[in-house]
N, C-alpha and C positions, 0 to 999 in steps of 0.2 A: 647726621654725622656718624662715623662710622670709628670705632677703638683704636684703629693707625693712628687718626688724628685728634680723637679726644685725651688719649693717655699721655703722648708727648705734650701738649699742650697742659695739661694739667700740672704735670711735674716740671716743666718749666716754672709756671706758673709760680708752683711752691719752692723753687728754685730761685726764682726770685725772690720770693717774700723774704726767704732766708740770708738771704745777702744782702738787700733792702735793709730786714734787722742788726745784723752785726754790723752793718755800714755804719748805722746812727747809732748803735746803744754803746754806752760805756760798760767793756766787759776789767770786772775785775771780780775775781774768785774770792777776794779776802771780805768785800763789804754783802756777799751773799748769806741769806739766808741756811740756817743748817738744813739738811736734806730729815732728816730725822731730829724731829725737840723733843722727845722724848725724857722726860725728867732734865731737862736740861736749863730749866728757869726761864729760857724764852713766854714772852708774854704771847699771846696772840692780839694783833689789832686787826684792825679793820672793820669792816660790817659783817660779822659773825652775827646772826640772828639768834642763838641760841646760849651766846655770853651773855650772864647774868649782871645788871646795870653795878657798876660799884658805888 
């Protein structure tokens, strides 16, 4: 396979995925996450491996 056709195909590719996800996900900007928790009280959850058990 030669870069004519792997590059186009590729970025389709991720051209779909992207429209795939906004298709199905509910976008809504107010129930996100802050980009920065810096001092901001946000907890962290999840499976952080390095949070100390409470």
């Amino acid at each position: 396979m030669t870069r004519r056709f792997t590059a186009p195909l590729a970025i389709a590719l991720i051209g779909l995925l992207i429209l795939f996800d906004s298709a199905t996900a509910e976008l809504n900007p107010y129930k996100a996450p802050p980009l920065l928790a810096l001092g901001s009280g946000a907890v962290a959850s999840g499976g952080f491996c390095g949070a100390m058990p409470e």
